[in-house]
C-alpha positions in Angstrom: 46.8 -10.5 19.5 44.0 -12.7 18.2 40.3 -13.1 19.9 39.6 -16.6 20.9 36.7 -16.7 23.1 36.7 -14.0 25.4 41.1 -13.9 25.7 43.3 -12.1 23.2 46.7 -14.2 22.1 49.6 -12.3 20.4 49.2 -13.0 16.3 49.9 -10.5 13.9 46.7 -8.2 14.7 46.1 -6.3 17.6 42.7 -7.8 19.4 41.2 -4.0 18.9 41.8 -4.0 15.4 40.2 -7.6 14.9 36.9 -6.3 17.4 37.0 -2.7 15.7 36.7 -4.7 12.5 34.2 -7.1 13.7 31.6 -4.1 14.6 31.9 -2.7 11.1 30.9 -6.0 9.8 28.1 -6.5 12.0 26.8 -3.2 11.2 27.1 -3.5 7.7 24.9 -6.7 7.9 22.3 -4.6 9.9 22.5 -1.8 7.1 21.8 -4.3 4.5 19.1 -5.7 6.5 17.5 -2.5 7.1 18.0 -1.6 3.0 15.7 -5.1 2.2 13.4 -4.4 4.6 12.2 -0.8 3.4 10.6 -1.8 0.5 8.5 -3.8 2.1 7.3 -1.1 4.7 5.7 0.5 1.4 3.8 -2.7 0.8 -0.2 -2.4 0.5 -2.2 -4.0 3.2 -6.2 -4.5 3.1 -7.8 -1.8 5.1 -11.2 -1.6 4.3 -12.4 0.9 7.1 -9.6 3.6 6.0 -11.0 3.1 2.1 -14.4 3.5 3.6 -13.3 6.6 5.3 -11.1 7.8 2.2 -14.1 7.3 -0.5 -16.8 9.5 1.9 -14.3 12.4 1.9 -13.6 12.3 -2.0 -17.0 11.7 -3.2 -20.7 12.5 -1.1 -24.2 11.7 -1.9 -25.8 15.0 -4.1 -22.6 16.0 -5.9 -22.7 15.6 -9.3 -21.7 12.2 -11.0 -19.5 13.7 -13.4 -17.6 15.8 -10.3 -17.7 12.3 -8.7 -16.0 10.2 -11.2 -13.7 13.4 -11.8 -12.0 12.8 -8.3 -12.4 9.2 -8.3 -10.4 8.8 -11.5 -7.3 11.5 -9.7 -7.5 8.7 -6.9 -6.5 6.2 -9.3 -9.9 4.6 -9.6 -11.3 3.2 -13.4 -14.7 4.0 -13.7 -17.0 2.8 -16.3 -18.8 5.3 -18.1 -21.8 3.6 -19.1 -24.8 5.5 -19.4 -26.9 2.6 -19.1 -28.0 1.3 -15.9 -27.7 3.0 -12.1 -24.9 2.3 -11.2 -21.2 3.3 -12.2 -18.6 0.7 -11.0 -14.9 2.0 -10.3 -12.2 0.1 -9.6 -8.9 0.7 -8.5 -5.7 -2.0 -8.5 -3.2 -1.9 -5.1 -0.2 -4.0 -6.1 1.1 -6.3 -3.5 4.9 -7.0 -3.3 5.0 -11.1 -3.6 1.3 -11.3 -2.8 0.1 -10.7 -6.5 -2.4 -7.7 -6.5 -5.7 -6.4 -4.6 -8.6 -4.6 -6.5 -10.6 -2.2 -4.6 -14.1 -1.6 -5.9 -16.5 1.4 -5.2 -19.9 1.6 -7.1 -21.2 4.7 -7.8 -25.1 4.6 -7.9 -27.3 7.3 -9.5 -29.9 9.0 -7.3 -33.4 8.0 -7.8 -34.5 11.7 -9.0 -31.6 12.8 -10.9 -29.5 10.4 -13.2 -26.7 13.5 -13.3 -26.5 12.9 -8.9 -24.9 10.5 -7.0 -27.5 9.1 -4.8 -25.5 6.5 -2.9 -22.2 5.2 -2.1 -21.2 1.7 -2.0 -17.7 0.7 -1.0 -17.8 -3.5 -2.1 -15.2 -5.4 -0.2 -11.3 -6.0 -1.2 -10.5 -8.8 -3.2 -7.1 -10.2 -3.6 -5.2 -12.7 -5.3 -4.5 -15.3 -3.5 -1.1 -17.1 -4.7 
């Protein structure tokens, strides 16, 4: 029997062997739609209130910088060491599947009493490429 439309005619195949076979296909298509579309559910996408809230439970105002760069740098954050100046910028890159890249930026400034404190937190916007 073969499937035309919604009636079966006698072929060679029986019409349940030609639907059962169908099915496989179309779930086959849906498994290989599913498999592209995972990598891209791991994609970075801007969030600049959860990096606010992320950075003020890693680092707080009074710890000392060098504690503060500590855990910045396991984040994956590059922080300039420069002891010139009051403020220590760290930056960290958040690659972006087909979207080129992002760089978040916190800047780490020195209290006004003790160059060895962090006095303030900034968290500076999230710049990406734009392609």
């Amino acid at each position: 029997m073969r499937m035309i439309g919604t009636e079966c005619y006698r072929v060679m195949t029986p019409c349940a062997t030609l639907l059962a076979g169908n099915n496989e296909r179309i779930a086959m298509r849906k498994l290989w739609m599913l498999a592209l579309a995972l990598p891209l559910a791991g994609c970075y996408t801007v969030n600049q209130a959860g990096l606010g809230n992320f950075i003020t439970q890693t680092v707080q105002p009074g710890m000392p910088l060098e504690q503060a760069l500590v855990r910045m740098r396991a984040e994956g954050f590059y922080c300039n060491t420069s002891t010139a100046g009051t403020v220590t910028i760290c930056t960290r890159n958040q690659e972006r599947l087909l979207r080129g890249s992002c760089v978040e930026r916190v800047d780490l400034v020195r209290s006004a009493t003790s160059t060895q404190t962090l006095g303030k937190i900034d968290v500076m916007e999230t710049r990406c490429a734009k392609l």
